[in-house]
C-alpha positions as CSV (number, residue, x, y, z in Angstrom):
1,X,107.5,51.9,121.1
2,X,107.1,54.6,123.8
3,X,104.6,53.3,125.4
4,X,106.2,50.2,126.7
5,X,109.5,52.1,127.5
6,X,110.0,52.7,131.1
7,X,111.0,56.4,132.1
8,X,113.4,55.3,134.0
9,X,115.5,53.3,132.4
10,X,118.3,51.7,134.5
11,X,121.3,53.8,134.2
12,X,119.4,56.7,133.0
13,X,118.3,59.7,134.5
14,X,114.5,60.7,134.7
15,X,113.4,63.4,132.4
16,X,112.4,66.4,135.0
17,X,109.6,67.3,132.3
18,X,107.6,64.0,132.8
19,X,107.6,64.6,137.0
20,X,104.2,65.4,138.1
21,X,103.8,69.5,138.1
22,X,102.2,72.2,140.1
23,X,98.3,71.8,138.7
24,X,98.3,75.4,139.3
25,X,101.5,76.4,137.2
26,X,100.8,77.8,133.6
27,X,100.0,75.2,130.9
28,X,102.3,73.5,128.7
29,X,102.4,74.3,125.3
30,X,101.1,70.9,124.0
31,X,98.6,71.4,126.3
32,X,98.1,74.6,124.3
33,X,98.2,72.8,121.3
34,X,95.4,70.4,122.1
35,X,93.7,73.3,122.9
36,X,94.0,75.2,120.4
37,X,93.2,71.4,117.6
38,X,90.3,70.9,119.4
39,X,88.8,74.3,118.8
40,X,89.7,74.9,115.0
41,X,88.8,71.8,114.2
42,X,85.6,71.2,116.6
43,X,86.5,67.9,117.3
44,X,86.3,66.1,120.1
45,X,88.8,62.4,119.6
46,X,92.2,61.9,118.9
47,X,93.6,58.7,117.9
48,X,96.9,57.3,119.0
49,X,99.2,55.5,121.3
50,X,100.7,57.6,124.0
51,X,104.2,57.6,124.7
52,X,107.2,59.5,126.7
53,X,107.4,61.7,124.2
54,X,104.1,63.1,123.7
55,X,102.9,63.1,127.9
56,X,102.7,67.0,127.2
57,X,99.8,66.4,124.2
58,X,98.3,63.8,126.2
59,X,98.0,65.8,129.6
60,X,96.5,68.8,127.0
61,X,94.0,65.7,125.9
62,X,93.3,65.1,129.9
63,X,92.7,68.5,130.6
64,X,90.6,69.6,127.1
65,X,88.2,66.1,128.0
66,X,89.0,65.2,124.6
67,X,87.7,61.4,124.2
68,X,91.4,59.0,123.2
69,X,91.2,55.6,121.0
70,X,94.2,53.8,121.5
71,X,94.8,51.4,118.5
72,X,97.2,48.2,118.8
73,X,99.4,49.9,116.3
74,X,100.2,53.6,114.8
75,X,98.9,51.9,111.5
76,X,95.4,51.9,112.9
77,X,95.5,55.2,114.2
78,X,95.5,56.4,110.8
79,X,93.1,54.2,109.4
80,X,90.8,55.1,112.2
81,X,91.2,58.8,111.6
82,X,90.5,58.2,107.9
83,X,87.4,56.2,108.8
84,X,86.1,58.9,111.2
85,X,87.0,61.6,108.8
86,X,84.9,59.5,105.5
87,X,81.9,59.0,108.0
88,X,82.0,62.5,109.6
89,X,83.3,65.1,107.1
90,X,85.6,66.2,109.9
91,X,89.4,65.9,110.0
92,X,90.5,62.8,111.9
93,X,93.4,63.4,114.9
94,X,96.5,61.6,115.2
95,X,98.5,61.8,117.9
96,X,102.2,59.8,117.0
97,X,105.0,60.0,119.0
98,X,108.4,60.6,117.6
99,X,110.2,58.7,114.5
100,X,108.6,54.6,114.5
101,X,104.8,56.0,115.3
102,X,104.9,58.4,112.2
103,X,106.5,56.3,110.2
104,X,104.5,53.5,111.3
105,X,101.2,55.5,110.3
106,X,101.8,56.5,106.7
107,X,100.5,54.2,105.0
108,X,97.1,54.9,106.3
109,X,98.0,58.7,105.4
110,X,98.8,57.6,101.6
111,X,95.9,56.4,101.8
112,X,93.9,59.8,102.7
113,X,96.3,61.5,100.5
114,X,95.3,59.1,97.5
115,X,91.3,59.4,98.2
116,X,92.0,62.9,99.2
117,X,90.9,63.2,102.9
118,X,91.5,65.6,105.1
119,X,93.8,64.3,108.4
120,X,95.8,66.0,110.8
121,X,98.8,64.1,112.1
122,X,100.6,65.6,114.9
123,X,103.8,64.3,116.5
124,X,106.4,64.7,119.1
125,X,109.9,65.3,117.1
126,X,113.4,64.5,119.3
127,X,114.5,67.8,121.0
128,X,115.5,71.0,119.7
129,X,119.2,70.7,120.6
130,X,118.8,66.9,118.3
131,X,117.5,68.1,115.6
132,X,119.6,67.0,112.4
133,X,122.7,66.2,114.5
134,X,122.2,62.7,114.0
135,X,122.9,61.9,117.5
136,X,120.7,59.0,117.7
137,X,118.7,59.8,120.9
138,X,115.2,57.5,121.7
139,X,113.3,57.6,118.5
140,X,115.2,59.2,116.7
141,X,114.7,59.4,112.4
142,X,116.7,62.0,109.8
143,X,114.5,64.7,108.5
144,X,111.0,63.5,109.7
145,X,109.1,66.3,107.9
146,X,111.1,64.9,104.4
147,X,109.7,61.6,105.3
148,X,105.9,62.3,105.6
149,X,106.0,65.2,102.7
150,X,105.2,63.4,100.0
151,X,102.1,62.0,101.2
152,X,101.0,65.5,103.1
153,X,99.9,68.8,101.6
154,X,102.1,70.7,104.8
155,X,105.1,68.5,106.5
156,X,106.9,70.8,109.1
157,X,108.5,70.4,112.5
158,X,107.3,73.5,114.4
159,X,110.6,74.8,116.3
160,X,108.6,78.4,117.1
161,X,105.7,78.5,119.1
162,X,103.8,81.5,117.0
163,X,104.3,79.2,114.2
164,X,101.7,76.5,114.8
165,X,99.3,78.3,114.8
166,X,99.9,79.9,111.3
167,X,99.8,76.3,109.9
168,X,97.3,74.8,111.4
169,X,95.6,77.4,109.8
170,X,97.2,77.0,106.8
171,X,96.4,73.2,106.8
172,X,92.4,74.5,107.6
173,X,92.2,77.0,104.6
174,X,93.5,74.3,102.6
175,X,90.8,71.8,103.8
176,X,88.2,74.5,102.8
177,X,89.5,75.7,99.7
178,X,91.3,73.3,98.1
179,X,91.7,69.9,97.5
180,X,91.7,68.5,101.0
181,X,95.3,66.2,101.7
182,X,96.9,65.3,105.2
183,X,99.1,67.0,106.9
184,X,101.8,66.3,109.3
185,X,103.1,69.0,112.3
186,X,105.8,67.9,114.8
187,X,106.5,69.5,117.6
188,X,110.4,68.7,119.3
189,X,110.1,67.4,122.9
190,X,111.4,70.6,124.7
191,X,108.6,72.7,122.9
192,X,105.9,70.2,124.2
193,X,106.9,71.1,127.4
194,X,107.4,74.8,127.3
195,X,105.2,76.5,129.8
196,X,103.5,79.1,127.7
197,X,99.6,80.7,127.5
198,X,96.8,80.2,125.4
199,X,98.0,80.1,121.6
200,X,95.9,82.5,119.2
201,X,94.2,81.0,116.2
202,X,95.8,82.5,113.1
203,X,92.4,84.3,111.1
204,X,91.2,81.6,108.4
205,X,89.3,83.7,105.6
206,X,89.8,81.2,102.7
207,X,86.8,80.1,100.4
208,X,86.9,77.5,97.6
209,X,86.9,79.5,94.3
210,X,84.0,79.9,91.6
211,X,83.5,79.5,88.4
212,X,83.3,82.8,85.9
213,X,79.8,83.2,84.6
214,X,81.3,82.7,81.4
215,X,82.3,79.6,82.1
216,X,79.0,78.7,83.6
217,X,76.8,80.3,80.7
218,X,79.0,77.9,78.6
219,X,78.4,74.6,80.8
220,X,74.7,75.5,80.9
221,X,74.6,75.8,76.9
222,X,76.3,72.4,76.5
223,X,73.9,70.8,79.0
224,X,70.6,72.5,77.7
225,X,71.2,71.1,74.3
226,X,72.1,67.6,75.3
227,X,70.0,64.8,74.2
228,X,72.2,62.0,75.6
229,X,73.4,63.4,78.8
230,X,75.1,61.5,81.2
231,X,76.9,62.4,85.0
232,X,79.8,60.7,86.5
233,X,79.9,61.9,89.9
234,X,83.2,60.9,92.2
235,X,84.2,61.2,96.0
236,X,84.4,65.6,95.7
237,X,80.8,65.2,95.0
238,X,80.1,63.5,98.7
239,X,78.5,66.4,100.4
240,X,77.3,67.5,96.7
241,X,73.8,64.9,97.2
242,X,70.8,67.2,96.7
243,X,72.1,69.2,94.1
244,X,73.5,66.0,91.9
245,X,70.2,64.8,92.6
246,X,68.8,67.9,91.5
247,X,70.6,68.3,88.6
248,X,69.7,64.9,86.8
249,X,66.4,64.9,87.8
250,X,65.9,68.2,86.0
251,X,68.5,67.2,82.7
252,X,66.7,63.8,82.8
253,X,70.4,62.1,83.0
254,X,71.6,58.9,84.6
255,X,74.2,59.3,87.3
256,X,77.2,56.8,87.5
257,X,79.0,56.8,90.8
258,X,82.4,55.5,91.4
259,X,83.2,53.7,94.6
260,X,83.9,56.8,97.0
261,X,80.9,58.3,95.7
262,X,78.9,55.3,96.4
263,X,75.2,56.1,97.9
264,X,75.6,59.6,97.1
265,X,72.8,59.1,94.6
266,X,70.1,56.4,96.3
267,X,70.8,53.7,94.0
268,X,67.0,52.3,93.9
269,X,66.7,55.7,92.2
270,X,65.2,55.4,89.0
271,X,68.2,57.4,87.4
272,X,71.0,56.0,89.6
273,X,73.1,53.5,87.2
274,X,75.1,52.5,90.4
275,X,78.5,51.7,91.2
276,X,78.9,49.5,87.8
277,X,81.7,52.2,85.5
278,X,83.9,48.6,84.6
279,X,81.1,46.9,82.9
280,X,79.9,46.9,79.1
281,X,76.8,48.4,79.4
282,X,77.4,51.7,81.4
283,X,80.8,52.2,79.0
284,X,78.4,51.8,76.4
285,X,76.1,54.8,78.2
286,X,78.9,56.7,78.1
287,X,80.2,56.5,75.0
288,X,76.9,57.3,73.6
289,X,76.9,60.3,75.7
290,X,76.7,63.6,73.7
291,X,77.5,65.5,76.9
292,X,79.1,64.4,80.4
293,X,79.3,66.2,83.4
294,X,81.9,64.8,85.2
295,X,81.9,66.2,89.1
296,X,84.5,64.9,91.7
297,X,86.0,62.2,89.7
298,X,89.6,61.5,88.5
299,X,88.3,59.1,86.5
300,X,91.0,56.8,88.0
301,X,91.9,53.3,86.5
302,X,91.0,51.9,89.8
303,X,87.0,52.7,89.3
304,X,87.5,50.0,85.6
305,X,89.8,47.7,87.7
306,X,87.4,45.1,87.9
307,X,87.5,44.8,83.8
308,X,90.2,47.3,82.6
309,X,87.7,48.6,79.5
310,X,88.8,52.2,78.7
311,X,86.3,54.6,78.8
312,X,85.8,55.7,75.2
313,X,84.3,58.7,75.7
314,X,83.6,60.8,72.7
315,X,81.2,63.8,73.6
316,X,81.4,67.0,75.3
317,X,83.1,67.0,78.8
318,X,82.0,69.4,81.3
319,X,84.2,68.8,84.8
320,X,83.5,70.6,88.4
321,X,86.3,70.2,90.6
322,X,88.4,71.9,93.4
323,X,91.4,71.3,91.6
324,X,92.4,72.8,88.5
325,X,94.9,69.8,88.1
326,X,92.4,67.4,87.4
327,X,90.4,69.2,85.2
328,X,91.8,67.7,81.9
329,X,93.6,64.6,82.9
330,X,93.1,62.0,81.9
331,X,89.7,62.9,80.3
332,X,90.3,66.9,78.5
333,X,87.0,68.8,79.6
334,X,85.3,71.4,77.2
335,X,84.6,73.3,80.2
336,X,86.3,72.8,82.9
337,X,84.2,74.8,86.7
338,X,86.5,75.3,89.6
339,X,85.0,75.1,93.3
340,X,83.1,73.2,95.9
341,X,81.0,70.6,94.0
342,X,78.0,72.1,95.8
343,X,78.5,75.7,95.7
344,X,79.3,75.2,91.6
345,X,76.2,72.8,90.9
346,X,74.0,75.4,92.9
347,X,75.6,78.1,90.0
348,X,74.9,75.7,87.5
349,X,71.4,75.2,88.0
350,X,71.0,79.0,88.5
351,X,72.7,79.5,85.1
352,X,70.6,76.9,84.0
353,X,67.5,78.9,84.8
354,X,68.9,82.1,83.8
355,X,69.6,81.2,80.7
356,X,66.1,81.0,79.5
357,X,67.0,78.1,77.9
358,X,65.1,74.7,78.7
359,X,66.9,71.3,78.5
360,X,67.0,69.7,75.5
361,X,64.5,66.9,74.8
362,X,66.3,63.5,75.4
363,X,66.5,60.6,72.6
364,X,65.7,58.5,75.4
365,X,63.8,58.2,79.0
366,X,66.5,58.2,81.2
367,X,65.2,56.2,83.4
368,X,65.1,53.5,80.6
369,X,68.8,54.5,80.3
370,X,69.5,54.2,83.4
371,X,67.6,50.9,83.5
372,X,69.7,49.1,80.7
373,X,72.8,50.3,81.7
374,X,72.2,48.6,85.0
375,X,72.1,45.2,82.7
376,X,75.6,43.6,83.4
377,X,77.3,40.3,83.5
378,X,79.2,39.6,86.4
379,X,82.0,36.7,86.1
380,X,81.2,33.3,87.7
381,X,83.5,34.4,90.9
382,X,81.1,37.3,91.8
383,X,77.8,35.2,90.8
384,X,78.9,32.7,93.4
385,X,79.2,35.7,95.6
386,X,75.4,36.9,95.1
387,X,73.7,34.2,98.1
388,X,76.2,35.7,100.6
389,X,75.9,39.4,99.5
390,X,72.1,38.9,99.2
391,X,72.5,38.0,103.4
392,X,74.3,41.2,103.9
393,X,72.0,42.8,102.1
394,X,69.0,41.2,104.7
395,X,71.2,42.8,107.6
396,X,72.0,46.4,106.2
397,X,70.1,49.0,107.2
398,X,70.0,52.1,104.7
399,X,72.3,53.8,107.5
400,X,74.7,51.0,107.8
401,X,78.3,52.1,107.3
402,X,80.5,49.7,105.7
403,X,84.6,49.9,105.5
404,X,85.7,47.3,102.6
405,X,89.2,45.7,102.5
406,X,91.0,44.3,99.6
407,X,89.1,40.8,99.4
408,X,87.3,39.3,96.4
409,X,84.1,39.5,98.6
410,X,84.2,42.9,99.1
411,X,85.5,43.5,95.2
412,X,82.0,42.4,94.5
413,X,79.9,43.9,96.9
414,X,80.6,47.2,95.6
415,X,79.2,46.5,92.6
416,X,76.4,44.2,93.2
417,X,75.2,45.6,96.6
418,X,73.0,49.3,96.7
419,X,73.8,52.0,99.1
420,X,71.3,54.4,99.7
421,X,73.2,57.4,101.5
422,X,76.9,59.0,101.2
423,X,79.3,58.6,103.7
424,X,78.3,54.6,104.5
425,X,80.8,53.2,102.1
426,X,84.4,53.3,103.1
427,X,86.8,51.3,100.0
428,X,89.2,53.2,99.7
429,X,90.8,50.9,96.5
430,X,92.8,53.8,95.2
431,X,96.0,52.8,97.6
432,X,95.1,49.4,97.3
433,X,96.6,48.2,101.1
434,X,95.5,45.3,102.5
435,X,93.9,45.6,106.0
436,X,92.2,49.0,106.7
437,X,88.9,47.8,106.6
438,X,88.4,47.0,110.3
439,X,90.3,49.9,111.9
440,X,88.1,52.2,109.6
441,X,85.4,50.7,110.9
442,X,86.2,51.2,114.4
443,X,87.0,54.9,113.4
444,X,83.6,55.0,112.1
445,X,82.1,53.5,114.8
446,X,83.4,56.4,116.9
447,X,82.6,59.1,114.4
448,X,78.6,57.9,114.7
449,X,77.6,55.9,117.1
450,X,74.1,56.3,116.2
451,X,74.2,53.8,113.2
452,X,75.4,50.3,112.6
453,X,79.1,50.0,111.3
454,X,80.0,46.2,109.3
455,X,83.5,46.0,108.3
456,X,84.7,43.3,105.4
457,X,87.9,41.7,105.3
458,X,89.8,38.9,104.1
459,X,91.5,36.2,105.9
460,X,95.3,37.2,104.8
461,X,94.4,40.8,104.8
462,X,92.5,41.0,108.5
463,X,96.0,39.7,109.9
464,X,97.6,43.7,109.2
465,X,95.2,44.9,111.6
466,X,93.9,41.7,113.3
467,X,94.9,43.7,116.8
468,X,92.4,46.5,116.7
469,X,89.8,43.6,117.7
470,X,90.8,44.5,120.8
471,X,90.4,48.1,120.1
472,X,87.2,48.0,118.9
473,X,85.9,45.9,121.5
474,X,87.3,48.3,124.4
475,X,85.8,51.1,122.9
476,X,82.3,49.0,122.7
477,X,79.1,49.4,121.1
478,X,78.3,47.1,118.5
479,X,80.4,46.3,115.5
480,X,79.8,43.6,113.1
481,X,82.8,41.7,111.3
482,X,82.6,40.1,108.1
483,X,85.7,37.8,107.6
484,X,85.9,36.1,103.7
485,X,88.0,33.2,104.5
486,X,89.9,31.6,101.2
487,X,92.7,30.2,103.2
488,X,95.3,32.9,102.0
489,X,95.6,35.7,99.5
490,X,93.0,34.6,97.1
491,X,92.5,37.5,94.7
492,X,96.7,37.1,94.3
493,X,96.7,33.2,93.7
494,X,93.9,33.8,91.2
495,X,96.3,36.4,89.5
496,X,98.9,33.8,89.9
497,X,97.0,31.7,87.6
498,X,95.7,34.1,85.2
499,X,99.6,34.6,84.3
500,X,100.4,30.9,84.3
501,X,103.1,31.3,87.0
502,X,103.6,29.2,90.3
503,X,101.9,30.2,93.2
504,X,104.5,31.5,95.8
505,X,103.5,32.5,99.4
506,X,99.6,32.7,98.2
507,X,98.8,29.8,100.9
508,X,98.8,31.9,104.3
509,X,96.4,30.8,106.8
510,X,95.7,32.5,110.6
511,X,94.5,28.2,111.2
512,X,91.2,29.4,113.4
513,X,89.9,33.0,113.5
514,X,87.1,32.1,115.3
515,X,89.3,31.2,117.9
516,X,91.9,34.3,117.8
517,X,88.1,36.7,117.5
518,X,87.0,34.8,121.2
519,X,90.5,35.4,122.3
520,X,90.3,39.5,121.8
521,X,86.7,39.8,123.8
522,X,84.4,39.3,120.9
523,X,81.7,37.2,119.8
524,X,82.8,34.5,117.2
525,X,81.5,32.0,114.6
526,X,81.6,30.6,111.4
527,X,79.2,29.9,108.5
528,X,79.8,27.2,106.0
529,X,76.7,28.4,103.5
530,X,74.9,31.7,103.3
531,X,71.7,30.7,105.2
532,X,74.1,30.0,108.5
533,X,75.6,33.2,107.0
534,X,72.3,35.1,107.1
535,X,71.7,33.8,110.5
536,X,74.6,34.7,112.0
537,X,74.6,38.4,110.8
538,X,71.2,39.2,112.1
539,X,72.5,37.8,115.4
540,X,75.2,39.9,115.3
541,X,73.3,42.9,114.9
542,X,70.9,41.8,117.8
543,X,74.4,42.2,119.9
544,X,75.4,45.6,121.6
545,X,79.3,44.6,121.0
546,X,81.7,43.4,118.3
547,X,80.7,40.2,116.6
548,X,83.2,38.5,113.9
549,X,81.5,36.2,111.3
550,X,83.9,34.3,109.7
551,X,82.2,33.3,106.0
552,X,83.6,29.9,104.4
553,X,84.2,30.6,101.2
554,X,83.5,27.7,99.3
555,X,86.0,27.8,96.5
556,X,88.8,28.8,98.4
557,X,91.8,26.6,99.0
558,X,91.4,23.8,102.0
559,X,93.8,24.8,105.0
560,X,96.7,22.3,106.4
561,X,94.9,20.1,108.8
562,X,91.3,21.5,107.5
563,X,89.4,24.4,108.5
564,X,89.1,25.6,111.7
């Protein structure tokens, strides 16, 4: 990458635009650029890995006194921007340089575009005079806005100055008033380095849309006269917690959460059902529903994965969300409220109230709803899980933000662990990648400082991002790692076995994490049973830096040699 390529390559002639300058001369226009990020989007940290072709952002980073995390790999700058963005409600920075760092970064940015976050990914693109001659000069890649588009909601390369600015604040007015997506800008070397003066923000007047009062007045009917009412409430309901609390309270509904809505309602609340859609009883719940109000959900096939039931819902639909797309897939609503989850629940209640029409008696308490749809049987895999989750659950603080990978520990403690506020749980399972769980917790750990971060991982998947250990421990402050060691992929040699085929390349093994943890600066050990477990996280949370507890699973398969 361009980090690690001297500028001066023998045989080559030195760029003249990466020679120190005149600190008195006018700034650059990536200096500009930084300038002009850091205001819009009032942040204060980029990620990314600096290289030759992006000195001109970087110097702009220097001069603004913007903070820089510098990731092992591209791919964890864009975790890390997605973790900071889940934990802070503002738009993560990348900074990539040309060709291999974008391209090295999107699948963390299919990832934000799949749990719809908002990122901003700015990169260097090969010079003006290079562009789509297929020359072949240093990091070079055909069509690089083609490439990222069809995980972004903009993907340009910016050959006019005045034009930056008119998308970045196009990207903003997006953010604000529609469904929030990534979005990639490029910038061609020469550009970057073009002396120029302070670039003007482009006006940003955009505002999420609202819902008719017809359509309200008909939402508030449906809800008044429910006797069975039930709410689903998704990840476009995050900053949506008072008034879904609110809302049930007064309708006397329980509240279902899917995974990136997790905590949003506290789930020892009396009404919360939890984080259990996949299971008998809350299907049950909501088939029994006479009305739902669905807010923030796609009701996506990932939210049942854990049992693939459908979700046989009969009644009335009533869906709030910022996108009209989603209104009627795959569930058809019967009203259907566009906007900002908050700003349309606030209308709802005052519709509610207008209306001079109380809510319906329920059939039922819903707190004894709530309470037996909360009765579930977990399989055997997840019951063994319980003694080990029960140890988190010692450690966690009601603040505690935790990023889950794809491992059968983590599958688990989504459902069988409570959350008690939004923005502390980071699965983003609608991708489905193996390793971001680490990296977004580093990202988060940046984003607040002011609360304890635990990441979860797997054995096979921590090796995607096993690097950012060092990251994590450079930028410091304490970080707990939870490593669920099977010797390998276990969730995939389990589905080897539920379709009575071989296992092929299940068996992976990094031979002694402990060892590799030491080896990257932190703190390192392993339980074998979930008291040494439960010891060894409430050590790790005495520590100010990054301690990796590597959990023995007991069913897993035995490594070559044994385990380390």
């Amino acid at each position: 990458m361009g980090a690690d390529r001297p500028t001066g390559l023998p045989g080559q002639r030195r760029d003249p635009r990466h020679h120190r300058r005149n600190p008195m001369s006018t700034r650059t226009f990536g200096e500009a650029i930084m300038d002009l990020v850091a205001d819009t989007l009032d942040t204060d940290t980029v990620f990314g890995i600096p290289g030759v072709h992006t000195i001109e952002l970087y110097r702009g980073v220097h001069r603004r006194g913007l903070r820089s995390v510098v990731p092992r790999h591209e791919q964890g700058a864009g975790f890390m921007a997605d973790g900071y963005t889940r934990v802070t409600g503002k738009p993560g920075v990348c900074l990539l340089v040309t060709g291999p760092g974008l391209i090295n970064a999107l699948t963390p940015v299919a990832q934000a575009w799949h749990d719809s976050q908002p990122m901003l990914v700015l990169a260097a693109a090969t010079a003006s005079t290079d562009l789509g001659r297929g020359r072949g000069p240093l990091h070079d890649v055909n069509d690089q806005a083609a490439i990222a588009a069809p995980v972004t909601s903009i993907s340009e390369v910016v050959t006019d100055p005045d034009r930056f600015a008119e998308l970045l604040g196009q990207a903003v007015a997006g953010w604000a008033a529609g469904r929030p997506r990534p979005v990639h800008l490029a910038v061609p070397t020469d550009l970057l380095a073009r002396p120029t003066g302070p670039i003007t923000p482009a006006p940003v007047t955009a505002r999420p849309p609202r819902p008719k009062a017809a359509e309200l007045a008909a939402a508030a009917t449906l809800l008044a006269g429910a006797r069975r009412s039930v709410l689903v409430v998704g990840g476009g309901a995050v900053d949506a917690a008072a008034q879904i609390r609110s809302l049930a309270e007064r309708l006397d509904a329980p509240v279902i959460t899917t995974g990136n809505a997790k905590g949003l309602l506290p789930e020892d609340h009396p009404l919360s059902v939890g984080t259990l859609l996949p299971f008998p009883a809350p299907l049950r719940l909501l088939a029994d529903a006479d009305v739902v109000l669905a807010v923030g959900t796609e009701f996506s096939e990932v939210d049942r994965i854990y049992t693939g039931a459908p979700l046989g819902i009969t009644g009335a639909v009533v869906r709030v969300d910022i996108d009209p797309a989603q209104l009627h897939e795959p569930v058809p609503a019967r009203v259907g409220l566009v906007g900002n989850a908050a700003e349309v629940l606030d209308d709802l209640q005052r519709a509610l109230t207008g209306s001079g029409v109380a809510p319906g008696r329920a059939d039922e308490d819903g707190a004894v709803r709530a309470g037996r749809a909360r009765q579930v049987e977990f399989t055997g895999q997840t019951d063994g899980h319980r003694p080990w989750l029960a140890a988190m659950a010692d450690v966690r603080t009601p603040d505690t933000v935790v990023a889950l990978d794809s491992t059968q520990l983590a599958y688990s403690a989504i459902h069988v662990l409570g959350a008690q506020r939004p923005r502390t749980w980071l699965a983003p399972y609608g991708l489905g990648t193996l390793g971001p769980a680490l990296p977004m917790a580093v990202g988060a750990r940046v984003g607040r400082p002011d609360v304890p971060v635990m990441a979860v991982a797997g054995d096979g998947g921590l090796l995607f991002t096993i690097a950012e250990l060092a990251t994590a421990v450079d930028e410091g402050g304490p970080l707990t790692l939870v490593v669920w060691d099977n010797a390998g992929y276990g969730e995939i040699r389990d589905s080897f076995d539920r379709a009575g085929a071989p296992r092929v390349g299940t068996e992976t093994t990094a031979h002694d994490i402990v060892a590799i943890a030491r080896g990257f600066g932190a703190f390192a050990t392993r339980a074998d049973d979930p008291d040494a477990f439960r010891r060894d996280l409430k050590a790790a949370a005495d520590r100010p830096g990054v301690s990796v507890v590597v959990a023995t699973d007991p069913t897993g398969c035995t490594r070559p040699g044994g385990r380390s």
